[in-house]
C-alpha positions in Angstrom: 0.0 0.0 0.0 1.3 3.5 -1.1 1.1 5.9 1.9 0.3 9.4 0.4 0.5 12.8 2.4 -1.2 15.9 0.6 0.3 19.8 1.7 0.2 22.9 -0.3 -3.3 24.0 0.4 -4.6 27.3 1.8 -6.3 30.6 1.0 -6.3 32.1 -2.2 -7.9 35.0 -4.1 -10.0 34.5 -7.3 -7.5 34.5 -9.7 -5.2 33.2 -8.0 -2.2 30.2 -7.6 -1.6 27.2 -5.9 0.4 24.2 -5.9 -0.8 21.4 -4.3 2.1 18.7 -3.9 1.1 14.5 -2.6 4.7 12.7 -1.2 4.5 9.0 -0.6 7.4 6.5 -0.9 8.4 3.3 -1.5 6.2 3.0 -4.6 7.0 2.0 -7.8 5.0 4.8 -9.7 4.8 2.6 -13.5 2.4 0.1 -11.3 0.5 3.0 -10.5 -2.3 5.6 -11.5 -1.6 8.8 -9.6 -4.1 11.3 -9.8 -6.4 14.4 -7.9 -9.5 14.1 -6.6 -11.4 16.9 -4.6 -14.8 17.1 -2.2 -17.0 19.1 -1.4 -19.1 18.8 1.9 -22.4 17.2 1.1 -21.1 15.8 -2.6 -19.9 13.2 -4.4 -15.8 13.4 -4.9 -15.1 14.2 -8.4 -12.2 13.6 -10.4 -9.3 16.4 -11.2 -6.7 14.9 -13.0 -4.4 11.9 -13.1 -1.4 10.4 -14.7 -2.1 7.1 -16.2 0.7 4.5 -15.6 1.2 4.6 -19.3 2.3 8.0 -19.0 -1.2 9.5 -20.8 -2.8 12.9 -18.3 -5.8 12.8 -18.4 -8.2 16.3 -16.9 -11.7 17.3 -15.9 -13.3 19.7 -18.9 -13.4 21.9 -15.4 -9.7 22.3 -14.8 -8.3 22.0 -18.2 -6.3 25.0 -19.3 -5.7 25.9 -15.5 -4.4 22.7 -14.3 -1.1 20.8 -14.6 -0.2 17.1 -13.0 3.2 16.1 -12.7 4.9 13.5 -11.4 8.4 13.2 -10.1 9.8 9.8 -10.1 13.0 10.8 -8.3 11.2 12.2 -5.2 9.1 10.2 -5.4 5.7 13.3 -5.8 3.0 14.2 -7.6 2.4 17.8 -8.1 -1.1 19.5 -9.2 -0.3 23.3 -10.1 -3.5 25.3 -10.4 -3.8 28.6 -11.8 -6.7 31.1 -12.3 -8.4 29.4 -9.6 -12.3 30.8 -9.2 -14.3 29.7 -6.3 -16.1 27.0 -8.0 -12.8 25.4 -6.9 -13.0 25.4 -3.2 -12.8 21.9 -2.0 -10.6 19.8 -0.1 -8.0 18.1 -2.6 -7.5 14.3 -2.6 -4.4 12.8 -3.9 -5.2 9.1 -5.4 -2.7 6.1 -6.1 -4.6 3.6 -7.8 -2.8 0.1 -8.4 -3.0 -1.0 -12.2 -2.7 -4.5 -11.1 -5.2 -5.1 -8.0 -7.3 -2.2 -8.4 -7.0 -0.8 -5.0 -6.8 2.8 -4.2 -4.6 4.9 -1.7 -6.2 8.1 -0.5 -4.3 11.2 1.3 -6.1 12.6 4.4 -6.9 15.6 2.1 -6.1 19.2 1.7 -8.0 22.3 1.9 -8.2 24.9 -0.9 -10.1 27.5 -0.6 -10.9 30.4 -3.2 -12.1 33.6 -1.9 -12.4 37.2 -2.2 
């Protein structure tokens, strides 16, 4: 199991930047799909973006345009940077590890963004 801890979120004007990073270890990111996820209180969690583990990126028609996933095999992260954030992205942020060969997903505990005036 891929332990995964989210940091990066926070307060940010409309407009607005943020870079939300997810750090695990010990994981062997081309059995992997590595991705974004984000909540908010009383709805379903909806997909952000992801890295496939064939390399492919893959975004919600939402984000596209003002976010970018990466992944750094080296340290071992996987970055979401988001720019003109409005406050239809407010939510707390998931990161997601899914494994290509059992199926099962690794969750973060979450972080907050919030977009506000």
């Amino acid at each position: 199991q891929a332990r995964l801890v989210e940091s990066g979120g926070g307060l940010v004007q409309p407009g607005g930047s943020l870079r939300l990073s997810c750090a695990t270890s010990r994981v062997i990111f081309s059995n992997y799909h590595m991705g974004w996820y984000r909540q908010v209180p009383g709805q379903v969690r909806e997909f952000v973006a992801r890295i496939m583990r064939d390399g492919t990126i893959e975004y919600a028609d939402s984000v596209k345009g003002r976010f970018t996933v990466s992944a750094d095999n080296v340290a071992k992260t996987i970055d979401l940077q988001m720019n003109n954030l409005t406050p239809e992205d407010t939510a707390v942020y998931y990161c997601n590890f899914q494994n290509y060969y059992t199926g099962y997903e690794n969750w973060g505990q979450g972080t907050q963004v919030t977009v506000s005036s």
